[in-house]
C-alpha positions in Angstrom: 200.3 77.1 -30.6 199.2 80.3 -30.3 201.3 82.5 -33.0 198.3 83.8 -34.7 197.1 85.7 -31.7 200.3 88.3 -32.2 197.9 89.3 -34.9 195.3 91.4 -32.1 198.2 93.5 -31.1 197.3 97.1 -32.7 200.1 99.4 -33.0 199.8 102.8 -34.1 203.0 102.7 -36.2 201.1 100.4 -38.1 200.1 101.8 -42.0 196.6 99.6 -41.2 196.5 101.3 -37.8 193.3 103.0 -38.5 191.3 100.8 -40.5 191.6 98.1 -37.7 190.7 100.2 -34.9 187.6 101.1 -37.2 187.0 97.2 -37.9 186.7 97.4 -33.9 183.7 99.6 -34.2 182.4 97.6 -36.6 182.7 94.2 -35.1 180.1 96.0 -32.0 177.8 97.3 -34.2 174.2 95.5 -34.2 174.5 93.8 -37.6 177.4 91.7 -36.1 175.9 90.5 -32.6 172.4 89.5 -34.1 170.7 88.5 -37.4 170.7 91.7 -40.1 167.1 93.2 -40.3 166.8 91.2 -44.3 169.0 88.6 -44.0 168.2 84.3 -44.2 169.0 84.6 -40.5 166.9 87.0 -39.6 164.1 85.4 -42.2 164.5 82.1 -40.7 163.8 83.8 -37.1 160.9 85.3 -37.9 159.6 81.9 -39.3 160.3 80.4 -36.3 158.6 83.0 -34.3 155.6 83.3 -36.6 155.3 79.1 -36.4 155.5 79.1 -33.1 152.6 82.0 -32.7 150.4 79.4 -34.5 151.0 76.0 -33.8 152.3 76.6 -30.2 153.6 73.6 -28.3 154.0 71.4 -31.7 156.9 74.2 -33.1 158.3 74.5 -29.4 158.8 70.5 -29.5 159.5 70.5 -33.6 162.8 73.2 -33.2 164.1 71.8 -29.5 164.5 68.9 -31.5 166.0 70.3 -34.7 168.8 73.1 -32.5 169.0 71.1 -29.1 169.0 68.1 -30.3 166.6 66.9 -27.7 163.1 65.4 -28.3 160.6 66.4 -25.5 156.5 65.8 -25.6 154.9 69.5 -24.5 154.6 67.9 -20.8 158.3 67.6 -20.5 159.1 71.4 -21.1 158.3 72.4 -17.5 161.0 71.1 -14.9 158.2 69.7 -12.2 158.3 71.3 -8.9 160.2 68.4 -7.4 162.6 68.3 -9.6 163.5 71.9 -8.5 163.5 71.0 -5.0 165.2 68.1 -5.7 168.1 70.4 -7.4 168.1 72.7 -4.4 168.5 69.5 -1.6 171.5 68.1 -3.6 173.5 70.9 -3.8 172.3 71.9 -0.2 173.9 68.1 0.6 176.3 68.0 -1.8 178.0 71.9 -1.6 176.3 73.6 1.0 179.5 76.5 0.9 178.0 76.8 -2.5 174.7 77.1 -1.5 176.0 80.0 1.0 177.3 81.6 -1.6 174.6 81.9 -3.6 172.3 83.2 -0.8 175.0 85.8 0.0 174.8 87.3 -3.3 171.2 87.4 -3.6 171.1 89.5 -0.4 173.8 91.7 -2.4 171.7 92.1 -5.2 168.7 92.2 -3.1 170.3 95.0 -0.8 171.8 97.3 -3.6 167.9 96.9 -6.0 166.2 97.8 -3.0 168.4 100.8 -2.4 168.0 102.4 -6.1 164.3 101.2 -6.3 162.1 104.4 -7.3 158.9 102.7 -7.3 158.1 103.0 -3.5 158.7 107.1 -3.7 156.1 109.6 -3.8 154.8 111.6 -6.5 151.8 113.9 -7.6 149.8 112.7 -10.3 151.9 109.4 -10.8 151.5 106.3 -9.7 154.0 103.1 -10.0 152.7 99.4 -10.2 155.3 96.3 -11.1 154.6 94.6 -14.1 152.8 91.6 -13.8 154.4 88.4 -15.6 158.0 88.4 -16.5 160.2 86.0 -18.4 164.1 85.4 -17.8 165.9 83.6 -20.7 169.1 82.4 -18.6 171.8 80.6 -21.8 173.1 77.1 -21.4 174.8 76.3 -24.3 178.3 77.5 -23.6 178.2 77.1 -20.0 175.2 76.9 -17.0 174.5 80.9 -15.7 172.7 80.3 -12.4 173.8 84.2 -11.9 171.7 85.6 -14.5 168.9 83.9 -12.5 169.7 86.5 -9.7 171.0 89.1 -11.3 167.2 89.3 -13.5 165.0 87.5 -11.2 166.3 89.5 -7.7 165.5 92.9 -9.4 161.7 92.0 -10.2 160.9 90.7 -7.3 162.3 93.5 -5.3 160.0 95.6 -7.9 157.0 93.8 -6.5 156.7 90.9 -9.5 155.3 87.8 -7.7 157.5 85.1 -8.1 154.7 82.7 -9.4 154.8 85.5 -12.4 158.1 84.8 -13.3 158.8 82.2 -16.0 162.8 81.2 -16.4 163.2 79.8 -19.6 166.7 78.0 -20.5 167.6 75.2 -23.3 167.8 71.7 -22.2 171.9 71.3 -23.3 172.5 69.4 -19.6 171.8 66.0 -19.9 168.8 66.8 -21.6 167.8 69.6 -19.0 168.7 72.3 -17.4 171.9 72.5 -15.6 171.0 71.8 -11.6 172.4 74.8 -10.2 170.6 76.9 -12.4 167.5 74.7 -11.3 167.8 75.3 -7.8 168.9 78.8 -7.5 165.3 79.2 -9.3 164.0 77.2 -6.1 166.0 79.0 -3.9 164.1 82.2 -5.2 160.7 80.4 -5.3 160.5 80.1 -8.9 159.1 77.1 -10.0 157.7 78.1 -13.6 160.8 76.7 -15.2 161.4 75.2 -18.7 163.6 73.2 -20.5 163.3 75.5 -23.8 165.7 78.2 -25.1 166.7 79.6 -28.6 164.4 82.1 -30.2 161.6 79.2 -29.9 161.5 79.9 -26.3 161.2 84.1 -27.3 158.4 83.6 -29.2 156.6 81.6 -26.8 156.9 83.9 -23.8 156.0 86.3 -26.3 152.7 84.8 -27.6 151.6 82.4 -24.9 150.3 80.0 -27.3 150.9 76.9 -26.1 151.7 75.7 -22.3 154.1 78.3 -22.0 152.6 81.3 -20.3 152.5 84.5 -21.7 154.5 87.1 -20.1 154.5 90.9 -20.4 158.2 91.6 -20.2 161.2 89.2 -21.5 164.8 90.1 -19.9 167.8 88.1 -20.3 171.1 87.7 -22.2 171.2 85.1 -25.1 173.0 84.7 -28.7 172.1 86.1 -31.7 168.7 83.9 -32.0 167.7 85.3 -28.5 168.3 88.6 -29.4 167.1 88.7 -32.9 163.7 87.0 -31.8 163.5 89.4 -28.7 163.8 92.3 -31.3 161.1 90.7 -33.2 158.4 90.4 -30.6 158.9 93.3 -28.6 156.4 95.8 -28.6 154.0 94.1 -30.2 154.0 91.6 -27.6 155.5 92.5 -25.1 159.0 94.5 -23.8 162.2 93.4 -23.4 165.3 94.9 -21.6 167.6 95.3 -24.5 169.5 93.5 -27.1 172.4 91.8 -24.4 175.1 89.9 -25.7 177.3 88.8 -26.7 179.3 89.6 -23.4 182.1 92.5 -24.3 185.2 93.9 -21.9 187.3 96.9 -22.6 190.4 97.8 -20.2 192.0 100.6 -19.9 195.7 100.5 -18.6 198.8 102.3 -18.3 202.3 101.3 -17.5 200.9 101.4 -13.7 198.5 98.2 -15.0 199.2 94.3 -13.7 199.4 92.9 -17.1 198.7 89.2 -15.7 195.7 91.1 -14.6 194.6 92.6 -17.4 195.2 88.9 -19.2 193.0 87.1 -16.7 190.0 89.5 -17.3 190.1 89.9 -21.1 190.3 85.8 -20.9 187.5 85.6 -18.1 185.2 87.6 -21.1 186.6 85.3 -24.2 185.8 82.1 -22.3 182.2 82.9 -23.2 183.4 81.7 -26.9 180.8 82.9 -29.8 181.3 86.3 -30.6 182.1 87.5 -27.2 184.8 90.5 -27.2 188.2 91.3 -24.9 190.0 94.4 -25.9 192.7 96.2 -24.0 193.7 99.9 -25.0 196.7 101.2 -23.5 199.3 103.5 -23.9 201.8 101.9 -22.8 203.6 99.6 -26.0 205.6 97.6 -23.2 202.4 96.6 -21.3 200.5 95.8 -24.4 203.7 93.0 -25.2 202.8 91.8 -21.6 199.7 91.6 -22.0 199.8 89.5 -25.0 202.5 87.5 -23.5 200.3 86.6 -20.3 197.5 85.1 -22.9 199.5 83.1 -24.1 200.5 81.9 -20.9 197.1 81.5 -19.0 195.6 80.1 -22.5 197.2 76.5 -21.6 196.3 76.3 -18.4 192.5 76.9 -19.5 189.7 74.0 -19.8 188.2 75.8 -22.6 191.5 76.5 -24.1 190.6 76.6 -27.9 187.0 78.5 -27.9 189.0 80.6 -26.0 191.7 81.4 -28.2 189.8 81.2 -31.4 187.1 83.8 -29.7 190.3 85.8 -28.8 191.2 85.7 -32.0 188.3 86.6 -33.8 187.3 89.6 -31.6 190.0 90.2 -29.3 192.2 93.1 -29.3 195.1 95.0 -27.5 195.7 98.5 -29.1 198.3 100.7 -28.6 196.9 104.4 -28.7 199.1 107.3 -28.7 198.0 109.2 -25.3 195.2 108.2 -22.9 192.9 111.0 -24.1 193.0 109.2 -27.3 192.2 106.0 -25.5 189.0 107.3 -23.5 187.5 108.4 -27.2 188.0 104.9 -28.0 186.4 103.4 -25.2 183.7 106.1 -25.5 182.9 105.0 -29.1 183.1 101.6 -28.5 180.7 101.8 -25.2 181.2 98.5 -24.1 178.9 96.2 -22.1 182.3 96.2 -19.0 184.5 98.5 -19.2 187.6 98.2 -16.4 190.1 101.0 -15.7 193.6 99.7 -14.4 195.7 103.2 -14.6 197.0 103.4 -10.7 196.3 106.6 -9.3 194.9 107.7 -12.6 191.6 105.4 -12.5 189.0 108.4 -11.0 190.3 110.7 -13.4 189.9 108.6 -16.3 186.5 107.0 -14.5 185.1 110.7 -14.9 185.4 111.1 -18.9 184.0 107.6 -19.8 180.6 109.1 -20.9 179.7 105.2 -22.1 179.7 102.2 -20.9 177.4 99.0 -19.3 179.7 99.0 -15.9 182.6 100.8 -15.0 185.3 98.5 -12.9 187.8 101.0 -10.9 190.9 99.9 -10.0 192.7 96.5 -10.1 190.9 95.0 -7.5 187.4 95.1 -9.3 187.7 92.7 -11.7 184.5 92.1 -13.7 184.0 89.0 -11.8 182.8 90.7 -8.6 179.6 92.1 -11.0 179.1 89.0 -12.8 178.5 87.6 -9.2 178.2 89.7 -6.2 178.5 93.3 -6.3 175.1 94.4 -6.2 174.1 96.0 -10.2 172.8 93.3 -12.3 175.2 91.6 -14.9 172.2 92.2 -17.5 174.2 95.4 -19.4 173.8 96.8 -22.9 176.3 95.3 -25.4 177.4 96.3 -29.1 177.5 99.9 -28.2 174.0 100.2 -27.0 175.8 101.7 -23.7 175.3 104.9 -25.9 171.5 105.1 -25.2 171.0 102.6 -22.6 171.8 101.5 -19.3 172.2 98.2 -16.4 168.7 95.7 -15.8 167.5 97.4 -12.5 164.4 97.0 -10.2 163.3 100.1 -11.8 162.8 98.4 -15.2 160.0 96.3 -13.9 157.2 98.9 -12.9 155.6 101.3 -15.1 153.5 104.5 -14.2 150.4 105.2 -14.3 149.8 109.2 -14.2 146.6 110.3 -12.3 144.4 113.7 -13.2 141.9 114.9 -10.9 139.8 118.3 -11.5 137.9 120.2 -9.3 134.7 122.0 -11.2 136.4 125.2 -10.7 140.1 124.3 -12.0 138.5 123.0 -14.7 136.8 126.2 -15.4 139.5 128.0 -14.9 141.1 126.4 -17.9 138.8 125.5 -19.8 139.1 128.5 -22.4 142.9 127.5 -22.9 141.9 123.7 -23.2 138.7 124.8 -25.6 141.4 126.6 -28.2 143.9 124.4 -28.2 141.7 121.3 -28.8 139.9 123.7 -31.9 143.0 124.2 -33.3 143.6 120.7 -34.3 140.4 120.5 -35.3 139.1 118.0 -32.4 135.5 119.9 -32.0 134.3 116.7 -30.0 137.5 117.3 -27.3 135.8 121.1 -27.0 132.7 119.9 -26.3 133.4 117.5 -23.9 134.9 120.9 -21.6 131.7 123.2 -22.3 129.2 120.6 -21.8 130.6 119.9 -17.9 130.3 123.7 -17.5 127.1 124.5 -19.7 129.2 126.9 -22.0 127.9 128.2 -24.9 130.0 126.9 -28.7 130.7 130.7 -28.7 132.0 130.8 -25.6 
């Protein structure tokens, strides 16, 4: 059943060797995780976005419809507040250990933001304010991510974001809403400007605030190729986003000192994601690469999602054979992915210390990616298709901007003013000059 998947093994003895640990690079590159910059795609996002800048709630309702397949009047986008509450009492009835869990790892979250929070430090002439509306796109179509609730929402609101200024936005793929647990984790954080919209419809309209979706001044949030491609779109002209995140991408490192059941279980946990989500393993070890492909084999029957699974496998999986480990950290270096685990024994610092980029590091083989995903502390939010070269994790530091602040005596201004006089001549800004002598009744020769 699963023959074709010898195909991702990557050895270098191969005569193709090269050329598919290039396709690697490749396959991470922006034009393959979101629509290309001139392509029908990307022409049919921007139409989406531009209609939905004009004709507000009518486009929202028109392409939920046409992608979601559900028809909702502009009154049924927002999930009321009972219906939150209502979300939150069931599973507080139904699974309260689950409900425990949830609140335990938003006081991780909440405990590690707070800890690398800048925005409560100190500085002369600067002054840090959180910004004032956010939006969280949280995906639902391959499976519900009540974590990305906390792992976006926490962060803000330890920045200081109000959480009646943050609007969760997620597409209505469970039974015609959003699944519950997402619904009450919202609740549980005392969000209650949810909506039943996703896709890059649901972009745009946090982006233009045309319609009864409010405007917001930052959108955060992984998403598919839509999301991300409409995100692009709209940011900076409307607003900012975090990044371009997703689809979701592991990378392990192992030797022969790996657990290649392990290494198995964690490319699988990032492949069950389906889409274009990627799992590669780079070893240099050929006998724990044939394990490795042998356990996915193995723990692919036993999966729910067995087939998205193995075709996503498939189509962007990989285990490559490289010929020493220094060879290997280049490789993981170029391919910066969004997680990036190191399973090498006594080995994993040493490697740790050379990877230059990457979303997350995971040391050792008890940190499977899992324990970020959920409940470590740094939000799951990380930069993808090798963004991880210029870009870092969703803090609470990414939700408050600075304001610098100048303040001149009479005579520190006059004590500069022939330096500020020239410069402000020399690019031919007279009116800048004048501004300086007329405070201190200077003469234009002076």
């Amino acid at each position: 059943m699963f023959e074709k998947l010898d195909q991702i093994l990557i050895l270098p003895t191969q005569p193709d060797y090269k050329e598919k640990v290039n396709r690697l690079r490749e396959k991470k590159t922006p034009a393959g995780r979101f629509a290309g910059y001139d392509s029908e795609d990307s022409r049919a996002v921007l139409t989406i976005v531009r209609r939905v800048a004009e004709l507000g709630d009518e486009a929202i309702a028109e392409y939920t419809e046409k992608f979601d397949g559900v028809k909702l009047t502009p009154r049924e986008f927002r999930v009321s507040k009972s219906e939150l509450k209502k979300a939150h009492n069931e599973i507080a009835r139904k699974n309260p250990q689950l409900l425990a869990s949830i609140r335990k790892a938003i006081r991780n979250v909440r405990k590690y933001q707070s800890k690398i929070f800048i925005g409560n430090r100190k500085y002369p002439g600067l002054r840090y304010t959180p910004i004032k509306r956010v939006g969280i796109c949280v995906p639902g179509a391959s499976a519900p991510l009540p974590s990305t609730v906390i792992m976006t929402a926490v962060p803000a609101l330890v920045a200081g974001v109000k959480s009646k200024d943050i609007v969760v936005v997620s597409p209505p793929r469970y039974k015609k809403s959003i699944h519950p647990v997402t619904v009450a984790v919202c609740w549980e954080l005392g969000i209650e400007n949810v909506y039943r919209i996703g896709g890059a419809q649901a972009v745009a309209a946090l982006a233009s605030g045309k319609g009864s979706i409010p405007k917001v001044d930052k959108i955060v949030g992984p998403g598919n190729k839509w999301v991300q491609t409409a995100k692009k779109m709209v940011s900076g002209d409307y607003v900012a986003i975090d990044s371009i995140a997703g689809p979701s991408e592991i990378l392990i490192i192992a030797n022969d000192k790996a657990n290649p059941a392990w290494v198995a279980a964690d490319m699988l946990s990032q492949a069950e994601h389906a889409g274009d989500s990627t799992a590669v393993t780079v070893t240099d070890s050929e006998a724990i690469a044939k394990a490795v492909l042998y356990e996915l084999k193995k723990q692919l029957t036993v999966l729910p999602r067995v087939e998205d699974t193995a075709e996503s496998l498939r189509k962007l999986g990989a285990i490559v054979i490289v010929k020493n480990m220094d060879e290997g950290i280049e490789l993981a270096n170029n391919l910066a992915s969004e997680h990036l685990e190191i399973q090498c024994g006594k080995k994993n610092w040493k490697i740790a210390n050379k990877i230059e980029n990457a979303g997350a590091i995971f040391i050792g083989g008890y940190s499977p990616v899992a324990v970020g995903d959920y409940w470590a502390g740094p939000s799951h939010t990380l930069p993808t298709g090798q963004t991880a070269k210029f870009s870092s994790a969703l803090t609470s530091n990414d939700f408050i901007k600075s304001i610098s602040i100048i303040e001149y005596s009479k005579e520190r201004l006059a004590e500069s003013a022939a330096d500020i006089i020239r410069l402000a001549e020399a690019e031919g800004l007279d009116a800048h000059a004048k501004s300086i002598r007329l405070r201190l009744g200077l003469r234009q020769d002076e």
